[in-house]
C-alpha positions in Angstrom: 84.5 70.0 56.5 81.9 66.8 55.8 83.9 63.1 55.5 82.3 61.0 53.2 81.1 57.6 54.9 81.5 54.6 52.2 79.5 52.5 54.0 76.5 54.4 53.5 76.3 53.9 49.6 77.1 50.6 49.9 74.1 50.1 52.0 71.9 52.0 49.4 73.4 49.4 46.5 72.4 46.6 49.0 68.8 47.8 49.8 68.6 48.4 45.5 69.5 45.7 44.8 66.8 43.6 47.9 63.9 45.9 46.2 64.8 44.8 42.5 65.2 40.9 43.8 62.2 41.2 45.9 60.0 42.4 42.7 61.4 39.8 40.4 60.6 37.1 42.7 57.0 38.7 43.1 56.7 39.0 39.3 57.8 35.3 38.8 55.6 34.4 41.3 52.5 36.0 39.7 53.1 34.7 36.5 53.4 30.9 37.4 50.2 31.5 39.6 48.0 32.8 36.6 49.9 30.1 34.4 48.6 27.5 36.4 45.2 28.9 36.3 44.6 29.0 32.7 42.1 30.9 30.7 38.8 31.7 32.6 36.3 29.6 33.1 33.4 30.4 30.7 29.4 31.3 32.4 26.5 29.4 31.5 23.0 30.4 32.6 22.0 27.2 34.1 18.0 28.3 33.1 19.6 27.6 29.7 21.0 24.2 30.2 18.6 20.8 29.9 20.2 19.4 33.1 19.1 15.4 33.6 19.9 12.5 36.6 21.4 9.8 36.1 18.9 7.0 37.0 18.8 2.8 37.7 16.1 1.1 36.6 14.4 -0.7 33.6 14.8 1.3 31.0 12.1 1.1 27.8 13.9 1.1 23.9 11.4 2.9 21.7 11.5 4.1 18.1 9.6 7.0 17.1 8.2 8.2 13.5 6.0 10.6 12.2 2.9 9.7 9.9 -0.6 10.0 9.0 -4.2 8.4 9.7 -5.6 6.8 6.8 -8.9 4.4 6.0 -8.4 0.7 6.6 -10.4 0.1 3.8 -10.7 2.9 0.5 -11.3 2.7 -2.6 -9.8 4.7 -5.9 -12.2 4.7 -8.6 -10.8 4.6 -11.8 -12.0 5.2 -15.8 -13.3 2.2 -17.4 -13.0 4.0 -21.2 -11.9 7.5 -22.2 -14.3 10.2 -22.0 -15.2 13.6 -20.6 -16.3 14.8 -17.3 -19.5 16.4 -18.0 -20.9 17.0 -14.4 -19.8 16.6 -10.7 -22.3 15.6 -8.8 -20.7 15.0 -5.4 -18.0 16.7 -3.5 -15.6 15.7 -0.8 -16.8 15.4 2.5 -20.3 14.0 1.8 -21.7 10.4 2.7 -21.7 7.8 -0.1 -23.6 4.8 -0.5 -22.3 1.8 -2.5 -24.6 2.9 -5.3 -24.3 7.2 -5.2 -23.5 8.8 -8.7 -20.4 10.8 -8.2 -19.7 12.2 -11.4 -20.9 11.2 -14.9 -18.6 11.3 -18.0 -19.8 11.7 -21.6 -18.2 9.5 -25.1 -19.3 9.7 -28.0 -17.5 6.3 -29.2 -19.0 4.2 -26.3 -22.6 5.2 -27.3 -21.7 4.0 -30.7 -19.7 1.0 -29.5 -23.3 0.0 -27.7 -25.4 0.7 -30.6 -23.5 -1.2 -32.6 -23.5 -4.2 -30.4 -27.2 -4.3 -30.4 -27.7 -3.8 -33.8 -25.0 -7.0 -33.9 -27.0 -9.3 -31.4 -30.6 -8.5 -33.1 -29.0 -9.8 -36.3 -27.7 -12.7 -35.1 -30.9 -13.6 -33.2 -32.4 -12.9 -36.6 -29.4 -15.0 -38.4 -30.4 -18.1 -35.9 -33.9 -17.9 -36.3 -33.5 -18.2 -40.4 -30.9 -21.1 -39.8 -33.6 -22.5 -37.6 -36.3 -21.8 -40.1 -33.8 -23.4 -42.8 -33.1 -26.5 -41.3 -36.0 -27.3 -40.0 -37.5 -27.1 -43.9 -34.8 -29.4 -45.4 -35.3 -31.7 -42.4 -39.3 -32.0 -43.2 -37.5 -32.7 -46.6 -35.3 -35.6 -45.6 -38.3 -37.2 -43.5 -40.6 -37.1 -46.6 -38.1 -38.8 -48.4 -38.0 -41.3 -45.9 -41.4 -41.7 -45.4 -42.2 -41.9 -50.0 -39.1 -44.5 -50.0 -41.0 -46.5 -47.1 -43.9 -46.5 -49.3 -42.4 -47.5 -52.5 -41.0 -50.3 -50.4 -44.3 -51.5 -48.5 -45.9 -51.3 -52.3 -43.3 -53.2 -53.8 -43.5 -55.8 -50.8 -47.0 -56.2 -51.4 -46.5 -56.8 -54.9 -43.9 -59.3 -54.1 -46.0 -60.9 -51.8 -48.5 -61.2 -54.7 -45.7 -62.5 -57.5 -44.4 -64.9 -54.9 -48.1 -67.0 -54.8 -48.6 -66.6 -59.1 -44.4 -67.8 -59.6 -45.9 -70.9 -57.4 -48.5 -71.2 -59.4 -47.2 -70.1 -62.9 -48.9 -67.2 -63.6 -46.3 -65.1 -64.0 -42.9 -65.7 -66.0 -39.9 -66.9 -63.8 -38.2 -63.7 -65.2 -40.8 -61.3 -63.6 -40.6 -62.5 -60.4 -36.9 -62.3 -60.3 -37.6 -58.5 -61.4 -40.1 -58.1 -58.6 -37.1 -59.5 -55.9 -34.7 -57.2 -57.3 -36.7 -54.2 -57.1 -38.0 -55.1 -53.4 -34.6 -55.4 -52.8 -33.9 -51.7 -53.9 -36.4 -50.6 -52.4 -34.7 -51.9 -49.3 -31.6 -50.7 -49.3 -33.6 -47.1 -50.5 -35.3 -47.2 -47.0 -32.1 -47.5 -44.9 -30.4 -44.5 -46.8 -32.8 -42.4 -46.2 -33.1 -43.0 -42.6 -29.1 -42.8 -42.3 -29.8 -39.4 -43.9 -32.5 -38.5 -41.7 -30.2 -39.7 -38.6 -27.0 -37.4 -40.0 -29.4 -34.3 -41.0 -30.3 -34.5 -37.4 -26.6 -34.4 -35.9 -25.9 -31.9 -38.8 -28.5 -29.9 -37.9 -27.5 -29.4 -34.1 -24.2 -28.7 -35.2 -25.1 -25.4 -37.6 -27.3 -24.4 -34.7 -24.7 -24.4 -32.3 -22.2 -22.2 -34.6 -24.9 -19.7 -35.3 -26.3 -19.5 -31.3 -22.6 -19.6 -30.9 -21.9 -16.3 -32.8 -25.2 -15.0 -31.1 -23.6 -15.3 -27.5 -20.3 -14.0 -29.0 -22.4 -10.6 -29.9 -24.5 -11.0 -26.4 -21.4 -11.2 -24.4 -20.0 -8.1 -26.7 -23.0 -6.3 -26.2 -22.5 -7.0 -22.1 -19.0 -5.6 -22.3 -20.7 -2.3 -24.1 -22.9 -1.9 -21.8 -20.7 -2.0 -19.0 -18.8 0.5 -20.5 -22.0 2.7 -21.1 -23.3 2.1 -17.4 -19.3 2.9 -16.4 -19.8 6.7 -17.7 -21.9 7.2 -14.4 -19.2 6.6 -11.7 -20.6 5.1 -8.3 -19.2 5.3 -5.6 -19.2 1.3 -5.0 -18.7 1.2 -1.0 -20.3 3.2 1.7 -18.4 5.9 3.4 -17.2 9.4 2.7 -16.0 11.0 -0.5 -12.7 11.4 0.1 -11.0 13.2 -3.3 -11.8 14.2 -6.7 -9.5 14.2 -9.0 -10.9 15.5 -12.0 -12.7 18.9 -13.0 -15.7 19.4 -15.3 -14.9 19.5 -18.8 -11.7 17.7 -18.3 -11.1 14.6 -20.8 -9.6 11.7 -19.0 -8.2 8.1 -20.9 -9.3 4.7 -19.8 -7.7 3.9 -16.2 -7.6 7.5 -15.4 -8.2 7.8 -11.6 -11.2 9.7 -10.6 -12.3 9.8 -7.1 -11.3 8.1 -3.5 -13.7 7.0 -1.3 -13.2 5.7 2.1 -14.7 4.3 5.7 -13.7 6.8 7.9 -15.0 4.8 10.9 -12.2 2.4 10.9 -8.2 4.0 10.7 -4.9 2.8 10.7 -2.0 5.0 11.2 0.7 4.3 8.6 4.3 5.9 10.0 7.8 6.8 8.1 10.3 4.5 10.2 13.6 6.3 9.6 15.4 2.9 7.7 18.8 2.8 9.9 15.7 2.1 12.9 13.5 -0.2 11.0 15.8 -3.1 10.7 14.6 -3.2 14.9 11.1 -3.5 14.0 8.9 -6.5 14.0 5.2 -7.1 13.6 2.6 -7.4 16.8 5.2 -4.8 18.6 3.0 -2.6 20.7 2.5 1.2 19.4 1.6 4.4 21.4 0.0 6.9 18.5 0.0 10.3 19.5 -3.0 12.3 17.5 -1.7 15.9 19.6 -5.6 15.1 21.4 -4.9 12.2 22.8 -2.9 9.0 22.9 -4.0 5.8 21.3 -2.6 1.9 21.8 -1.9 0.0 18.4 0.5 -2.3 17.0 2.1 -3.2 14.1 0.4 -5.3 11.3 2.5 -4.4 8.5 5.7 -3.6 7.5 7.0 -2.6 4.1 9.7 -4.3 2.7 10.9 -1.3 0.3 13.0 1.7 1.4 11.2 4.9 0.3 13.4 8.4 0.4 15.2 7.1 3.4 11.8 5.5 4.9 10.1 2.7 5.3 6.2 2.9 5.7 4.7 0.1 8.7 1.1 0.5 9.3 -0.5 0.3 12.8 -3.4 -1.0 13.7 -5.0 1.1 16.5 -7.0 -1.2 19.0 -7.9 1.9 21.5 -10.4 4.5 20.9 -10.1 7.2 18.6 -10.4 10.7 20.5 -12.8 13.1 18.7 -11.8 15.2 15.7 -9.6 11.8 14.4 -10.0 11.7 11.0 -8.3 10.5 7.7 -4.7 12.6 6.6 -4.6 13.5 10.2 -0.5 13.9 11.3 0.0 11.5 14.3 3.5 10.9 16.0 4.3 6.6 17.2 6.2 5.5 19.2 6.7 1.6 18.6 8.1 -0.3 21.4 11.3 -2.4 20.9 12.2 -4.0 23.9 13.1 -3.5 27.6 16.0 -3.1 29.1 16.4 -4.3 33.2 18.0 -2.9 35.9 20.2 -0.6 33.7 21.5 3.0 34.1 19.9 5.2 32.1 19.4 9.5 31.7 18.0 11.7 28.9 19.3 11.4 25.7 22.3 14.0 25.0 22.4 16.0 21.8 23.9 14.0 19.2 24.4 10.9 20.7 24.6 7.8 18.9 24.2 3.8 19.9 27.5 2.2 20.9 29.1 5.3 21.2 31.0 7.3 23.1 30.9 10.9 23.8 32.1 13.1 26.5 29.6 15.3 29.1 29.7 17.6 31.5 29.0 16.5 35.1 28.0 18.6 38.0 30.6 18.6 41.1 29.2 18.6 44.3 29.4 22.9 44.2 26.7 22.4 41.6 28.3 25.0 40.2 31.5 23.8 38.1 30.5 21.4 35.8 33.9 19.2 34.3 34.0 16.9 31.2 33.7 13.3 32.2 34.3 10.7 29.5 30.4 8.4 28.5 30.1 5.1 26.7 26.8 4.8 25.5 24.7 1.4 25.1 21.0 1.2 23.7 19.2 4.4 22.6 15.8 5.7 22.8 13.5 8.4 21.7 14.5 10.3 24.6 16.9 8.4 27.0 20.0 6.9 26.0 22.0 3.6 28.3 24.9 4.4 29.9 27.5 2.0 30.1 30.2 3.6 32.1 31.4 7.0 32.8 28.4 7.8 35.3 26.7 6.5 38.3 23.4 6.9 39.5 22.6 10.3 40.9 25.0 11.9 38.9 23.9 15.4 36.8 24.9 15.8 33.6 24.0 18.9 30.9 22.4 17.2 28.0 22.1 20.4 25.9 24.5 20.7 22.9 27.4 22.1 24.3 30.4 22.1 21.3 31.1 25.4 21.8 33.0 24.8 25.3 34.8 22.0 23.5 37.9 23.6 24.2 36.9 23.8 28.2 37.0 20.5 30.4 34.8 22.9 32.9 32.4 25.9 32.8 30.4 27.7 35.4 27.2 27.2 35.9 25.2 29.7 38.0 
């Protein structure tokens, strides 16, 4: 018969229980390896990154804004009265000269208003020319009074001439001559009235002329002001250039002041740019401007500057000193750059997605595999159109993804391939 051999099953407990260590250990083992691995790293197609270098060197601080060309010089021309547009005779685009009809308006009222002023300044050249007549009749009237009372006295002198040589003599009575002296005496006096009379008429007189030519110039200068109004309903265009706008139709009725029409010298433009306002407290006048028409780049710099804030904007015009490419023209969009300063010797690289002056964000740099790319703490400095200052956190050489990457914000490293 078989004899059971004990040490054999204790053998087989031992070898269990080496196979059941042995795979715990290897379990445990396996788990703190892929616990210190963490999640995966996450792909990235690099054709899909904006990948910059971290450079040295001067570095140039630029603001940029959008706007427009306009005229230097233009004109708006406006309604002098109400009226209505009875007939366009020029349309945008076309060559003006200072005195080109552009449109003429009909009213009824400023025809009437100029009638009426002439009909005014004929009767008061008529009104004059009777005060004239007038005056002129009672002076002939003052003079002849004058000239009888200079007669009476000459008579009366002679007389008493006369009455002086019979007193002397007796022939006359004492009383008589006496009578003859008081009468020359009268007579006198008579003479030097009248010519103080003659002497006032004469200042009197100017002085009624003046009021009525005064009136008369009142009605000329009214009759001035309604023709101006009259020779307004034809609208000239008052400058040479081009018709720029017109901004009424036939028929229409417009009041006084209404604008009408813009006309402008196309041959000499400004660009006039929308400064963001957080970036225009940086600019200054006489900084130097690059003007981007999308044919062509032209130099300019600033010669104005607006000093209100318009829907988050504020307006500075350029003056362009370069040539014009062709096809430039008024309302044309334009892109500036204006040219704040320059920095020296300073570490610079493209400017990252959301990145802010005086700031500092986190990027990721390239290793040396150039394919794992780990998050690496950035202070930022100045900031440009499209290169920001790095303060610290790089070194020159260095390559850093630019591109918005906020959905690996949870990653300190991806994989670039």
């Amino acid at each position: 018969m078989d004899i059971a051999n004990p040490m054999l099953k204790i053998r087989k407990r031992r070898r269990l229980r080496l196979i059941l260590g042995a795979a715990v250990m290897a379990g445990t083992t396996l788990v703190l390896l892929l616990w210190q691995l963490g999640p995966a790293l996450p792909r990235v197609d690099r054709s899909s990154l904006w990948i910059d270098t971290v450079q040295r060197g001067d570095m140039l601080i630029e603001v940029r804004a959008t706007g427009t060309l306009v005229p230097r010089e233009s004109r708006w021309l406006a309604a002098a009265t109400a009226g209505q547009v009875e007939k366009i005779l020029v349309w945008p685009g076309a060559r003006v000269e200072p005195g080109t009809v552009l449109l003429r308006l009909s009213s009824p009222q400023v025809e009437d208003n100029l009638r009426n002023a002439q009909a005014q300044v004929a009767a008061a050249l008529a009104e004059v020319a009777a005060k004239r007549a007038q005056l002129q009749s009672q002076s002939l009237d003052q003079q002849s009074a004058l000239a009888q009372a200079r007669s009476d006295y000459a008579s009366a002198k002679v007389k008493a001439d006369a009455d002086v040589i019979a007193a002397r003599e007796q022939v006359i009575p004492r009383i008589q001559f006496k009578q003859g002296q008081i009468a020359l005496k009268q007579l006198q006096q008579r003479v030097r009235i009248e010519q103080q009379r003659v002497a006032a008429f004469a200042g009197n007189m100017q002085a009624q002329l003046d009021a009525v030519r005064a009136r008369l110039q009142q009605q000329r200068s009214n009759l001035q002001l309604r023709q101006r109004q009259s020779d307004a309903l034809e609208v000239k265009a008052g400058i040479r250039g081009v018709l720029q706008e017109v901004a009424v139709q036939e028929g229409a009725q417009v009041a006084a002041g209404a604008s009408l029409a813009r006309v402008a010298r196309p041959d000499v433009l400004i660009a006039r740019l929308q400064v963001p306002e957080v970036q225009a407290k940086d600019v200054a006048m006489g900084m130097l401007v690059s003007v981007d028409t999308h044919n062509g780049k032209v130099a300019g710099k600033v010669s104005r500057i607006d000093p209100a804030v318009r829907d988050g904007s504020v307006q500075v015009d350029v003056t362009l000193t370069g040539k014009l490419p062709p096809g430039a023209r008024p309302d044309l969009s334009v892109d500036g750059r204006i040219r704040i300063s320059l920095l020296r010797n300073v570490l610079f690289v493209g400017r990252p997605a959301l990145a802010k002056a005086d700031n500092d964000i986190s990027l990721f740099r390239l290793g040396t595999s150039d394919s794992i790319a780990t998050r690496v703490p950035v202070r930022i400095g100045a900031t440009s159109v499209d290169r920001v200052q790095i303060l610290r956190g790089l070194k020159a050489g260095d390559q850093v993804i630019l591109s918005d990457t906020s959905q690996w914000d949870k990653y300190d490293q991806i994989r670039v391939r």
